[in-house]
N, CA, C and O of each residue as an XYZ file, in Angstrom:
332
protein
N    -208.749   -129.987     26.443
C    -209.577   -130.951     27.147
C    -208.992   -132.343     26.933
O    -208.550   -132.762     25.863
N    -209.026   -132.767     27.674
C    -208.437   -134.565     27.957
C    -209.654   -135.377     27.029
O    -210.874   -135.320     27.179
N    -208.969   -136.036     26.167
C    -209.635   -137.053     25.068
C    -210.183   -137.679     25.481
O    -210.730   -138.322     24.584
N    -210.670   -138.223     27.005
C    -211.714   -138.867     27.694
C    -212.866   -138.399     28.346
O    -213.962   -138.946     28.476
N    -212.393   -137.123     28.803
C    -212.659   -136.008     29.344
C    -214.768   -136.099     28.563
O    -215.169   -136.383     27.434
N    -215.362   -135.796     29.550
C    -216.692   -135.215     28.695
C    -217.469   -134.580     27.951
O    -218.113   -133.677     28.486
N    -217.650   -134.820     26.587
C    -217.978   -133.108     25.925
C    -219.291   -132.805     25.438
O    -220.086   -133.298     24.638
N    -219.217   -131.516     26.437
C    -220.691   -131.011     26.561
C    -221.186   -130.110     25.167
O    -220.615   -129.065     24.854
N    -222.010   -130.523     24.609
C    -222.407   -130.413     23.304
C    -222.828   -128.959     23.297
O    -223.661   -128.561     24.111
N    -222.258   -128.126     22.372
C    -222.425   -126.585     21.900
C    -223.548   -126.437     22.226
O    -224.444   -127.116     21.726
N    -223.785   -125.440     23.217
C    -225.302   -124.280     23.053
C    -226.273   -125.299     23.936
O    -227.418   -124.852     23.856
N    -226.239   -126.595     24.811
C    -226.790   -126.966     25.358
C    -227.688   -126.846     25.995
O    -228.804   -127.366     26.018
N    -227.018   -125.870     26.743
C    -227.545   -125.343     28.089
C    -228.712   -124.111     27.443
O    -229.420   -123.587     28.304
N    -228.786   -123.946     26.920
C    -229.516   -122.784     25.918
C    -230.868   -123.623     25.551
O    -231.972   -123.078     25.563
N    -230.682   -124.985     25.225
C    -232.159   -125.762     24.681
C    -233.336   -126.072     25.570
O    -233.216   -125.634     26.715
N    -234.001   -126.465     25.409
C    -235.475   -126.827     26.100
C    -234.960   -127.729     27.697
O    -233.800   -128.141     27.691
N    -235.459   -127.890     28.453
C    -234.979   -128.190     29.727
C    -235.037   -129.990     29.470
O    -234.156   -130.771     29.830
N    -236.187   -130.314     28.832
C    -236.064   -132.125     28.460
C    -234.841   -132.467     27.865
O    -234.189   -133.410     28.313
N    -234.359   -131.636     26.659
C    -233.340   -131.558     25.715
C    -231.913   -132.053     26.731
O    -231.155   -133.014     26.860
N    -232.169   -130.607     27.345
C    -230.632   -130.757     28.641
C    -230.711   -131.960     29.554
O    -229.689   -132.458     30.025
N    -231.903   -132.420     29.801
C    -232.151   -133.252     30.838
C    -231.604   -135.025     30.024
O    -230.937   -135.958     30.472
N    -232.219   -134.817     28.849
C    -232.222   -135.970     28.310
C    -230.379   -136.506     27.853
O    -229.940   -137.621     28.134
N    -229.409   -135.212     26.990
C    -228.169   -135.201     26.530
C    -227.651   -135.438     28.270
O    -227.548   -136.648     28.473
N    -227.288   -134.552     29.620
C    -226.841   -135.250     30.468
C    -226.838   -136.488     31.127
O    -225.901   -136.873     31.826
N    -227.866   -137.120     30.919
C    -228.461   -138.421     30.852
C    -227.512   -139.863     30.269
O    -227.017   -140.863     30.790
N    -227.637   -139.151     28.597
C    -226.774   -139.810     27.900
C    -225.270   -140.350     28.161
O    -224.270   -139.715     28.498
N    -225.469   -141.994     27.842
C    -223.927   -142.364     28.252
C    -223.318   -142.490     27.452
O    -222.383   -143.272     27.622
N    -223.487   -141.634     25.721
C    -222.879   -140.964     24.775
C    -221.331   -139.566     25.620
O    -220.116   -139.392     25.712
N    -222.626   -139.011     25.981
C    -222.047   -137.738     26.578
C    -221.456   -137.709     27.635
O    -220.515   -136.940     27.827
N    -222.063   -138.852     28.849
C    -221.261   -139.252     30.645
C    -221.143   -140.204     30.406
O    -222.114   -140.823     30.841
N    -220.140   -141.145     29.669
C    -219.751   -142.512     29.907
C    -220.082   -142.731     31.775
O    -220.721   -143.750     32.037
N    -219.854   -142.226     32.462
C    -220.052   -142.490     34.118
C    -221.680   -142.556     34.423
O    -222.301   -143.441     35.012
N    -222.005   -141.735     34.026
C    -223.451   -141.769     34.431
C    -223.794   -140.234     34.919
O    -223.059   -139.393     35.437
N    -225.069   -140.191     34.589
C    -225.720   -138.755     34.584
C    -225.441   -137.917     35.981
O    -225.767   -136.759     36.244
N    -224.528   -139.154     37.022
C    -224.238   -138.020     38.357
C    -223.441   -137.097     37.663
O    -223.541   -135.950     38.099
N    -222.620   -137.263     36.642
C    -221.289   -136.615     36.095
C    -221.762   -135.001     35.392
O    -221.214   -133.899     35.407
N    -223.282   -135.611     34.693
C    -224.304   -134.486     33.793
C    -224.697   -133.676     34.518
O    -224.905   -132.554     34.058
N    -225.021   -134.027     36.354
C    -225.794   -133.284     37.285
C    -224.967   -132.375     37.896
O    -225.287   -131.236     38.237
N    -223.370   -133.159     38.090
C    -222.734   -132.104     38.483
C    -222.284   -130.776     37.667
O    -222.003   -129.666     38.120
N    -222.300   -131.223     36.342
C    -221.735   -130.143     35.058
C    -223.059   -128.907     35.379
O    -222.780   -127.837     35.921
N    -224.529   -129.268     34.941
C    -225.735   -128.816     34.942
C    -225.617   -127.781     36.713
O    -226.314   -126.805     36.991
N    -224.567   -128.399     37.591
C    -225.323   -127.097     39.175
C    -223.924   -126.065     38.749
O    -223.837   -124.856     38.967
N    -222.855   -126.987     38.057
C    -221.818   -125.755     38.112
C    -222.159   -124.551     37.296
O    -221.844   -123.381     37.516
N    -223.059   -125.190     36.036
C    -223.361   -124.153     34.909
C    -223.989   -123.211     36.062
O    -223.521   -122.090     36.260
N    -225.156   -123.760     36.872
C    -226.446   -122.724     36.987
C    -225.891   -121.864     37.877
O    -226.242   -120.686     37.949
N    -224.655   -122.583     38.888
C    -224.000   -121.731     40.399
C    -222.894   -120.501     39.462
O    -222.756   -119.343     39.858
N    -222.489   -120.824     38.725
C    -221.583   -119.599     38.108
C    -222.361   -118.542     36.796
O    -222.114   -117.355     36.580
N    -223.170   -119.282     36.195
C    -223.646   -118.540     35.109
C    -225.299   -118.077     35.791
O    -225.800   -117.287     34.991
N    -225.797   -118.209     36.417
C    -226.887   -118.007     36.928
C    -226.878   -116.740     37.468
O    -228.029   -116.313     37.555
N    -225.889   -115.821     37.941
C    -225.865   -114.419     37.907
C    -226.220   -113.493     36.856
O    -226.663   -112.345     36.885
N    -225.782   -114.629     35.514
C    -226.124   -113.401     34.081
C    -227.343   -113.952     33.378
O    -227.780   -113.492     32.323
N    -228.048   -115.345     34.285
C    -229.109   -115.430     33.370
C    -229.994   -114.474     33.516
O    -229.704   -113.493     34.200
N    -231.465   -114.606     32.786
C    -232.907   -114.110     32.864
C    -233.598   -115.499     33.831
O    -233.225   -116.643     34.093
N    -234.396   -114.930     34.046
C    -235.189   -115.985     35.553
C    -235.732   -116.815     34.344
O    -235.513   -118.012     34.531
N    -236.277   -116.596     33.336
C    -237.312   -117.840     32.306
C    -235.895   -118.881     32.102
O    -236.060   -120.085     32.297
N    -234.617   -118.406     31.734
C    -233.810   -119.356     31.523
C    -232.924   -120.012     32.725
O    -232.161   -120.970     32.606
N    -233.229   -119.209     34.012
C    -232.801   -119.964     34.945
C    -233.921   -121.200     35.400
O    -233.593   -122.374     35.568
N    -235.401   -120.626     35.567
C    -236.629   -121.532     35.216
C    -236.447   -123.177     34.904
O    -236.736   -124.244     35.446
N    -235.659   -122.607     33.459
C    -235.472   -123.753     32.784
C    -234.530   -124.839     33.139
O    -234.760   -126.033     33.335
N    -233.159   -124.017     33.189
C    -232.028   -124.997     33.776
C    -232.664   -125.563     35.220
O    -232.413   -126.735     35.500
N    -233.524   -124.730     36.197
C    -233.817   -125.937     37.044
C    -235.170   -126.963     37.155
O    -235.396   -127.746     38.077
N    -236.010   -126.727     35.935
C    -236.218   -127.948     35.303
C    -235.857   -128.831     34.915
O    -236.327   -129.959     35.061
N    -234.678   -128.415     34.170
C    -233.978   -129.439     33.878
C    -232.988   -130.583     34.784
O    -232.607   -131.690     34.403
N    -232.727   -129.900     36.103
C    -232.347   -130.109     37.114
C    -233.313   -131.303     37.503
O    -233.015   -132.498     37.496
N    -234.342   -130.826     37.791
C    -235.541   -131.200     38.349
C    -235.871   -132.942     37.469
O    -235.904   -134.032     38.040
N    -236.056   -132.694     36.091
C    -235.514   -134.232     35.593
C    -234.766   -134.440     35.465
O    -234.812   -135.656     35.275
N    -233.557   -134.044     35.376
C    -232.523   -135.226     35.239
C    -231.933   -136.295     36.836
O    -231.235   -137.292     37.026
N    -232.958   -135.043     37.911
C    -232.604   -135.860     38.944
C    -233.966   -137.179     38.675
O    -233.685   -138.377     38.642
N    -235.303   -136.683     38.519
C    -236.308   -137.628     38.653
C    -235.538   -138.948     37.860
O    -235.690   -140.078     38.325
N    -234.697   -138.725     36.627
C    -233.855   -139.611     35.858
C    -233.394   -140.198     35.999
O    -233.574   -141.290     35.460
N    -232.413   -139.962     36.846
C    -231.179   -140.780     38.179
C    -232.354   -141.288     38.702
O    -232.565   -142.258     37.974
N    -232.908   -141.256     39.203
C    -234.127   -142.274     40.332
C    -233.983   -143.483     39.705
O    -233.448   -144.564     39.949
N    -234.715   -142.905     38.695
C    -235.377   -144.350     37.320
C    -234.518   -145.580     37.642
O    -234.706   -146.680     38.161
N    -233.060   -144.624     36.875
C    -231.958   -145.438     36.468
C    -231.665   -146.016     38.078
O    -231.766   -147.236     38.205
N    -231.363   -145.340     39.119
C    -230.974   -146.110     40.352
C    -232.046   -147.603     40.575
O    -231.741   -148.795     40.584
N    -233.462   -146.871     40.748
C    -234.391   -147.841     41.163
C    -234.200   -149.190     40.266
O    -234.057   -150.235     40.900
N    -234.187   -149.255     38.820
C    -234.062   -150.160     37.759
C    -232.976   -150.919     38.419
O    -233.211   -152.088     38.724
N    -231.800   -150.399     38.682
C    -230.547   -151.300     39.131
C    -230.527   -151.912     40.251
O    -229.916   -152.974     40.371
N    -231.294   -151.256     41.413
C    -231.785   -152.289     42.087
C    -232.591   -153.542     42.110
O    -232.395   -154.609     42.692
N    -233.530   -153.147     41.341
C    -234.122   -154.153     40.760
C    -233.614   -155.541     40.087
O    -233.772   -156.708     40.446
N    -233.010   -155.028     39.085
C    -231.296   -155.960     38.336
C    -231.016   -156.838     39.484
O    -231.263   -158.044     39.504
N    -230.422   -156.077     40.554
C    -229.757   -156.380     40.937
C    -230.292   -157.500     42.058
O    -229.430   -158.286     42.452
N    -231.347   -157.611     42.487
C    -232.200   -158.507     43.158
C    -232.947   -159.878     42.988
O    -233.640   -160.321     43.903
């Protein structure tokens, strides 16, 4: 992996859907911004989502589900800034 590159923290995708929602979020983890977390979060669910269980697919698109309400926040706020 490229030393700039993003690194998605062990067993992530496995934790509580706020958990996932909150670490993609982080500009610890996406120096770019959580579009970078949202895209990691549809590739997980579009390739691994064949071998989940539905409670843990459930979850990942909860987590989906905030980290987009998240991006809002953060967009709306910057408009704001920015006005």
């Amino acid at each position: 992996m490229n030393p700039g590159s993003p690194q998605i923290p062990v067993g992530l995708f496995a934790k509580a859907p706020e958990l996932i929602a909150e670490s993609l979020a982080s500009k610890e983890t996406y120096p770019d911004g959580p579009a970078t977390g949202m895209r990691m979060l549809v590739f997980y669910i579009s390739y691994a989502g064949r071998h989940l269980s539905v409670s843990r697919m459930r979850g990942l698109e909860r987590a989906k589900k905030l980290l987009a309400a998240r991006m809002e926040r953060m967009l709306k706020e910057e408009r704001q800034q920015a006005a």
